[in-house]
N, C-alpha and C positions, 0 to 999 in steps of 0.2 A: 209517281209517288202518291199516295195517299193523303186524306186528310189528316190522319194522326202523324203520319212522319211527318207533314210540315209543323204539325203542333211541336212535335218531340224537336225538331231542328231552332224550333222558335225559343223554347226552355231552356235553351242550352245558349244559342246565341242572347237571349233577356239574361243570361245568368251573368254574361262579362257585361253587358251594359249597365245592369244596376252595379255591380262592385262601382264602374267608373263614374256614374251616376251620385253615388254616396259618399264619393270621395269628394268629388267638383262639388257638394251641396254643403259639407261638413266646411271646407274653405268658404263658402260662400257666405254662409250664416255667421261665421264666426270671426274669420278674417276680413270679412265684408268687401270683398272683390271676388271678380269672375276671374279665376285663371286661365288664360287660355294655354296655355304650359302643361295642363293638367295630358291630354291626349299625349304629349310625348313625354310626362311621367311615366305613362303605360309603358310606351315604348321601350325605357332605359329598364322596366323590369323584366320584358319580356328576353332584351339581352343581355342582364344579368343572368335571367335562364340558360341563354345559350353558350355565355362562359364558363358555367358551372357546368354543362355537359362537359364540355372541351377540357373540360380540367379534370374531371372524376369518370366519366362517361357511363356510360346506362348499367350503373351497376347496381342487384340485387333485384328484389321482386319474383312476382306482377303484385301490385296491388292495385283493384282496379284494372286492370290492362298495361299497367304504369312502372317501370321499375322505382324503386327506393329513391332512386339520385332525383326522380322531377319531385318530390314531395322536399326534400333540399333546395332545388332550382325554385319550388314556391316563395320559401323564406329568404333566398337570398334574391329572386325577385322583388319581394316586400320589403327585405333591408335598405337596396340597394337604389330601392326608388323615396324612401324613408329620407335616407342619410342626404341623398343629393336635395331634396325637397326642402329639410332642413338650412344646411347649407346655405342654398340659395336664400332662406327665408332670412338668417341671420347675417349674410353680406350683403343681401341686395333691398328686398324688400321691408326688411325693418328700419336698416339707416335712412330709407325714403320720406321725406317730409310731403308727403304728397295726396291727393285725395285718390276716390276709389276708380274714378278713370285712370288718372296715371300712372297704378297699381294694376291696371288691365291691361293698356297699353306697353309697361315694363315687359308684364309677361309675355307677351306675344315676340317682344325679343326677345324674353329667357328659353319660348319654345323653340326659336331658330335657332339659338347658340346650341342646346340640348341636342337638337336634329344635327345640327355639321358635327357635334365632334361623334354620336356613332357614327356617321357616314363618312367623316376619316377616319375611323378603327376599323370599319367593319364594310364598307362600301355600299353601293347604293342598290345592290342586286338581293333578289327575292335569297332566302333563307331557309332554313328549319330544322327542330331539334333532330337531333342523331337518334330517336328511341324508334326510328321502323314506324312502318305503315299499319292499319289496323283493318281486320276483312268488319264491315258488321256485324253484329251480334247477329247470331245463327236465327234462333226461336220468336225473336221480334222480325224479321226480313218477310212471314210469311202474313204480316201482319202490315207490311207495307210500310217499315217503321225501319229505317237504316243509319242507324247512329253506331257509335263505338263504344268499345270501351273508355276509351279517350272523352269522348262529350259526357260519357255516365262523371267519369272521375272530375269536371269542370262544374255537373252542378252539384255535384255532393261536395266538394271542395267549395264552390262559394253560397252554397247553404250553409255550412257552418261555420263562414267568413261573418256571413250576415247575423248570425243565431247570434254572434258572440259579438260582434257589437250590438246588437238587439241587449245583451245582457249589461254590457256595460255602460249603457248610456242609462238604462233603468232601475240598474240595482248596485253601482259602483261612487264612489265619492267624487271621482273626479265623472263619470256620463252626469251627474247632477249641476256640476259645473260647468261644465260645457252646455248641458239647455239651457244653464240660467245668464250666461253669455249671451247664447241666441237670441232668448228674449229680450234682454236688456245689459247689454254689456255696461255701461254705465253704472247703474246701480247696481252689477255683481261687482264693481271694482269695490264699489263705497263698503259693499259688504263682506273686504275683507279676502276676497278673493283673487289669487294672484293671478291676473288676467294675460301677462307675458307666459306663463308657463301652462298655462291652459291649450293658447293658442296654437303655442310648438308642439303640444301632444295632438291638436287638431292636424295640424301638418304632418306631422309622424301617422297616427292612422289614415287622414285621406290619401295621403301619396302611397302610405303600404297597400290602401288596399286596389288604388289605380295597380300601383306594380304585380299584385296579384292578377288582377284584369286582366293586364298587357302578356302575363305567362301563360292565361287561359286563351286570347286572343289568338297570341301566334302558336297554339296548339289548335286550335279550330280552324286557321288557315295558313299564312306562312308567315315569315318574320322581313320587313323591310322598314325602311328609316322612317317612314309617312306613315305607318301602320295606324300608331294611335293619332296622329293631328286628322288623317282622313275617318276616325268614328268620333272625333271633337263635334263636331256639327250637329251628331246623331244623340250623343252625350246631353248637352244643352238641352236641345229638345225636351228629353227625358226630363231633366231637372225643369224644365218651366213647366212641362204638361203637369207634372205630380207638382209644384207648388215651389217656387224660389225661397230655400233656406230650410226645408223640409226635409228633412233625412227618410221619412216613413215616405213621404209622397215622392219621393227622389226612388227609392224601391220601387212604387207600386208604376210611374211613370217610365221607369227602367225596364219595367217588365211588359207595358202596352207596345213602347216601343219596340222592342225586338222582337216582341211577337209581331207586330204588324209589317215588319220589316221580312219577315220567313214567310208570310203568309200570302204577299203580295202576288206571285205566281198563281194563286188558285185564281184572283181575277179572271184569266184566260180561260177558266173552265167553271163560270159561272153555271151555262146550261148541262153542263153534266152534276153538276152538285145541287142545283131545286128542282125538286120536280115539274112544276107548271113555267118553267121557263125551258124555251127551243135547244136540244142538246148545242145547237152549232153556236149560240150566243156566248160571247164572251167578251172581258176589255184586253185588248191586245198589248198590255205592259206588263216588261219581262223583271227581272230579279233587279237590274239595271235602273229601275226605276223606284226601288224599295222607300230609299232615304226621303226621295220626293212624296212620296204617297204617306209618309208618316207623318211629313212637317205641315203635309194638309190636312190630316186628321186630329194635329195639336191643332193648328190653327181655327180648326172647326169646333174643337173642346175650348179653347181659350172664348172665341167668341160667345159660349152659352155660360163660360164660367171663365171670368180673367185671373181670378187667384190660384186657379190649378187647382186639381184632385184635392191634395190637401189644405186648399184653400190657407188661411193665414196661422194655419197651427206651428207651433215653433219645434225645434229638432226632436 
C-alpha cells in the first residue's frame, strides 16, 4: 500500500474517533466527569444498527455504496445510544450525591452492566451488518488507495455530523449555553440559565453522536460486545492531546490520533520512503502496535504543551 492509501485509511478511521472524541469531551466539560461508559455507548449504537438491518433489511439504494436502511440504522443508532444515555443520566447519575471521582467510578460499572446485557442478547462472537462486501473503488486502486464505498460514506456522514454541531454550538440559543456552561457553570446558573436541561441535551448529542461512531466503527470492521470499551483508551487520548473539555481540540486531537494510529506501519519502511536513508532501514512495529505509538506521541505533545492542542479554550 502506498502512502496515500494509509493517509485515505487514516481519514476514515480519524473520522469515528473524533465523533467519540466529541462526545466524551461534550460530557466532560459540561457534566464535569470522565465517562468511561462512553466506548460502550458506541457499542449499543452500533447494535442498534444491526437490529435495524434484522428488522427492515438492506432495502433500497445505493447511496454512497450504501443501501437506504444503514442511513436509518444511523439515526436509530443515534437514538438509541441517546435514549439509553439519557436514561441512565436520570436514574443513576443525577440522584448521585457524589463528586467527579465517584461519577467516573459509577460509570465504569454502567460500562459493564451496558457490555453483559448486549452480550446476553446478542453473545459474545464477532458480527456484522447483512449489506455485503464492497470490492474497492476501481479508479483510486491504481493510485494505491483501497478504500470503499463504505469508508467514502463514514466520512461524508461524519463530516456533516461535525458541520452541524460546528453550527449549533456557534449560531444556536442553546450551543451558546452550553459554552457558557463550559466556561462557568456557576455563573450561567445565576444567569438564569436552566442548567439541568442544558446538560441532558449535552447527554442527548454526546451519546448520539458516540452511537453514530459505533455504527461507523463496526462498519470499518466488525461488531463485538468490547468493540467500543477496546477504542476507549484511544478516545481519551484524543481528548487530552486536543485539550480536556474542548470540543474543537477534541476534533483536531481525534483526527492526530487516528491518523497516527493508520500510519504506524509505514515505520517498517522508513528506508523506502527518504531518500538518504538505507532502503533496508526500518522500525519493525506492526499495526499491533498502533494504540502504543500514539499514547507516546500524546505523551511527547503533552510534555512541550500540558493543556493540549487547544490549550484552556472553552467548548
Amino acid at each position: 500500500m502506498t502512502v496515500i492509501g494509509y493517509l485515505a485509511n487514516g481519514l476514515v478511521f480519524s473520522s469515528i474517533i473524533v465523533l467519540g472524541s466529541i462526545g466524551l469531551s461534550l460530557v466532560y466539560s459540561i457534566a464535569d466527569f470522565a465517562n468511561f461508559a462512553h466506548g460502550d455507548t458506541m457499542t449499543i449504537g452500533a447494535y442498534a444498527a444491526l437490529v435495524t438491518f434484522g428488522a427492515v433489511g438492506a432495502i433500497g439504494g445505493p447511496v454512497l455504496g450504501l443501501p437506504y436502511s444503514f442511513f436509518l440504522a444511523i439515526v436509530v443508532g443515534i437514538v438509541a445510544a441517546a435514549v439509553v444515555a439519557v436514561v441512565t443520566e436520570k436514574l443513576i447519575y443525577e440522584p448521585l450525591d457524589i463528586d467527579s471521582i465517584g461519577l467516573l467510578i459509577t460509570s465504569i460499572g454502567i460500562a459493564f452492566i451496558y457490555r453483559a446485557i448486549i452480550q446476553i442478547r446478542f453473545g459474545s462472537d464477532f458480527t456484522q451488518y447483512g449489506i455485503g462486501a464492497q470490492r474497492p473503488i476501481d479508479w483510486l486502486v491504481e493510485y494505491g488507495v483501497r478504500i470503499t464505498r463504505h469508508d467514502v460514506a463514514i466520512v461524508v456522514s461524519a463530516t456533516i455530523l461535525v458541520v452541524g454541531l460546528h453550527v449549533l454550538l456557534q449560531y444556536t440559543d442553546l450551543g451558546r449555553k452550553m459554552r457558557a456552561m463550559a466556561d462557568n457553570p456557576d455563573l450561567a446558573r445565576v444567569s438564569g440559565i436552566r442548567t439541568k436541561r442544558v446538560k441532558l441535551w449535552t447527554w442527548v448529542i454526546g451519546a448520539g453522536l458516540a452511537g453514530a461512531g459505533g455504527v461507523f466503527l463496526g462498519l470499518f470492521n466488525q461488531l463485538a460486545p468490547r468493540m467500543g470499551f477496546n477504542l476507549l483508551l484511544v478516545i481519551f487520548a484524543a481528548v487530552i492531546l486536543g485539550g480536556i473539555g474542548s470540543v474543537y481540540g477534541a476534533m483536531a486531537g481525534g483526527f492526530l490520533i487516528g491518523m497516527i494510529n493508520q500510519l504506524t506501519p509505514l515505520l517498517t519502511r522508513i528506508g523506502e520512503l527518504l531518500p538518504l536513508v538505507p532502503d533496508e532501514f526500518g522500525i519493525p512495529i506492526g499495526i499491533e502496535y498502533a494504540n502504543a505509538i500514539a499514547f507516546v506521541i500524546m505523551v511527547a505533545v503533552l510534555l512541550v504543551r500540558p493543556s493540549g492542542i487547544a490549550g484552556e479554550e472553552a467548548t
